[in-house]
C-alpha positions as CSV (number, residue, x, y, z in Angstrom):
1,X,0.0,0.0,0.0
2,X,1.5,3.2,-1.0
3,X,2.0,5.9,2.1
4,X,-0.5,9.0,2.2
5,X,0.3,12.0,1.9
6,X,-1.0,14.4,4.0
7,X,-1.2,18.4,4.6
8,X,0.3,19.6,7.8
9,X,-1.5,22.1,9.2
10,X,-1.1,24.8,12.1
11,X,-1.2,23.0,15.2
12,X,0.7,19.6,14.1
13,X,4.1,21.9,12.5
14,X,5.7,19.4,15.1
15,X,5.3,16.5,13.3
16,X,7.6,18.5,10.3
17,X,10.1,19.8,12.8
18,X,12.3,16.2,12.9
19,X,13.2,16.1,8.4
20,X,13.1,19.8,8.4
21,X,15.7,20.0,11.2
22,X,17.7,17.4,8.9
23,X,18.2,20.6,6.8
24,X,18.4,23.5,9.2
25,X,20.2,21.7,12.3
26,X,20.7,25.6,13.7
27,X,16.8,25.9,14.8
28,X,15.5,24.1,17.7
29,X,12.3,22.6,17.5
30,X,10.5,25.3,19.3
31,X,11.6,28.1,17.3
32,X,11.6,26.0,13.8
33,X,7.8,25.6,14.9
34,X,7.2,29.1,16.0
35,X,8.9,30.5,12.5
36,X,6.8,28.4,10.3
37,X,3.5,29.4,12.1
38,X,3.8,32.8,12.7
39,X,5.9,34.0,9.6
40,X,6.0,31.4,7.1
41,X,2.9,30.4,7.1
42,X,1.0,33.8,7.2
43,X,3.0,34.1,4.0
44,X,1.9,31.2,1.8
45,X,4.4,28.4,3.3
46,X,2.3,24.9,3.4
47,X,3.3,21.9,4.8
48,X,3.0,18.6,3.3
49,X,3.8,14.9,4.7
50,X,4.1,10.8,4.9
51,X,3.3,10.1,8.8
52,X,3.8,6.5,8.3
53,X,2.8,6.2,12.6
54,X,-0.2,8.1,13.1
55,X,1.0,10.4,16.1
56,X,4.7,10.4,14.6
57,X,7.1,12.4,12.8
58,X,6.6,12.9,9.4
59,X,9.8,10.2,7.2
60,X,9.2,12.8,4.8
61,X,7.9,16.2,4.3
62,X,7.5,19.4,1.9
63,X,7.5,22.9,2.5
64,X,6.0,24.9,-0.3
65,X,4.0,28.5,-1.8
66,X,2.7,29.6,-4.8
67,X,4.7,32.1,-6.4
68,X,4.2,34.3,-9.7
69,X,7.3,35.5,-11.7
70,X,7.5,36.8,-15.5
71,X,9.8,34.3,-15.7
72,X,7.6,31.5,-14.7
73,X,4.2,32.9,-14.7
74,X,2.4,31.1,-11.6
75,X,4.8,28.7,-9.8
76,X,4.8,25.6,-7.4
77,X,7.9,26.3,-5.6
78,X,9.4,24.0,-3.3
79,X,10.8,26.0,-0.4
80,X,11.9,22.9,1.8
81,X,12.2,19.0,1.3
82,X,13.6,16.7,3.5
83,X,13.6,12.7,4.5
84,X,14.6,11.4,8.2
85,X,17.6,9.5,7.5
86,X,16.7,6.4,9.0
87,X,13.4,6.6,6.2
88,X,15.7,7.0,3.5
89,X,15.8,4.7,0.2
90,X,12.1,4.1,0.6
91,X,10.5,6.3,-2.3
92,X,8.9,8.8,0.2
93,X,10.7,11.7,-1.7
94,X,9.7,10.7,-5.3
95,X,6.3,10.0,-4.2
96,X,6.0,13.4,-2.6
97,X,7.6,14.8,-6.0
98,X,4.5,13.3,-7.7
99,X,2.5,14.5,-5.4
100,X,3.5,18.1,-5.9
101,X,3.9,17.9,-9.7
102,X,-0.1,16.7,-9.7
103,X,-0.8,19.2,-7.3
104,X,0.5,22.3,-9.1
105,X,-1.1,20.8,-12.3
106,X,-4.5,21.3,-10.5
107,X,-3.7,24.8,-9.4
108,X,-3.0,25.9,-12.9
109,X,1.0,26.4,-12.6
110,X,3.3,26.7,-15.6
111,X,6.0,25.4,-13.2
112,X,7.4,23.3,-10.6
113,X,10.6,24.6,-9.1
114,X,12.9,24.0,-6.5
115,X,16.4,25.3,-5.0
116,X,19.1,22.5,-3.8
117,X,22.2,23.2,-2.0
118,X,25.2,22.2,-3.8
119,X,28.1,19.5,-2.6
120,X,28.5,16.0,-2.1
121,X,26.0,15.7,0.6
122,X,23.2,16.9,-1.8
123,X,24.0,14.0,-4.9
124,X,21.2,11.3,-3.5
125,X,19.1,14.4,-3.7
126,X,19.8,15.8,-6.9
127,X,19.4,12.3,-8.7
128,X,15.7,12.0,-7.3
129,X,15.1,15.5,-8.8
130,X,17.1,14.6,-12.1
131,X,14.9,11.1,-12.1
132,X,12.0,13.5,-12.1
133,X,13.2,15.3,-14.8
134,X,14.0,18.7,-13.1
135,X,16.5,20.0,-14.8
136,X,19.0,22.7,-14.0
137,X,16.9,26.5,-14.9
138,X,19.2,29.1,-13.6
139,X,21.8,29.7,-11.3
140,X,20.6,31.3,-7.9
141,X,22.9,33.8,-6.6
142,X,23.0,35.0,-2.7
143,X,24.6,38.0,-1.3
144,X,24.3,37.7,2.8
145,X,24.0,41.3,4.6
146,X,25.8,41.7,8.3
């Protein structure tokens, strides 16, 4: 039976806070959960999961918005992806690829998008994304202020 994926909604950013912290280690769960709801979320972040234990962590989730460029027109951009490693190597991250791909098809967007750190670390990622056929669009510069 394939895993359902589910929307994660204000109240239950907990279950997220495990994979996402996979990403961004800095945050403690408290203040990962208080960003998310109070200034993510106000702002068009969703959440979006595989719970394979009802009352769990999520093995998987995505963080996403809707976004509208003249590049893209009206976008499906993913924001935040990540898979606890002990779930890893089970599909949950293709799956939840499908997912959004079907999803942003049903909300009318020209595009799915996605930005991935780069490095050895990131290579099991990139090939999901490459088995997807996400290609690379454009490089995405960053200039950090003090």
């Amino acid at each position: 039976m394939q895993p359902e994926i589910i929307e994660i909604i204000e109240g239950h950013t907990a279950s997220a806070v495990p994979a996402l912290q996979v990403l961004w280690p800095k945050y403690d769960a408290a203040e990962m959960t208080r960003i998310i709801d109070t200034v993510l979320r106000p702002n068009g972040y969703r959440l979006v999961g595989i719970l394979p234990e009802a009352g769990g962590p999520a093995a998987c989730v995505m963080g996403f918005r809707l976004q509208y460029s003249l590049w893209l027109g009206k976008s499906f951009y993913i924001v935040d992806m990540a898979t606890l490693p002990d779930q890893r190597g089970r599909g949950y991250a293709s799956l939840i690829l499908d997912w959004a791909k079907a999803e942003a098809e049903r909300l009318g967007c020209a595009a799915l998008h996605l930005d991935s750190a780069v490095g050895p670390e990131r290579s099991d990622a990139h090939r999901v994304y490459m088995g997807k056929r996400y290609r690379i669009g454009c490089h995405h510069f960053v200039h950090k202020l003090d």
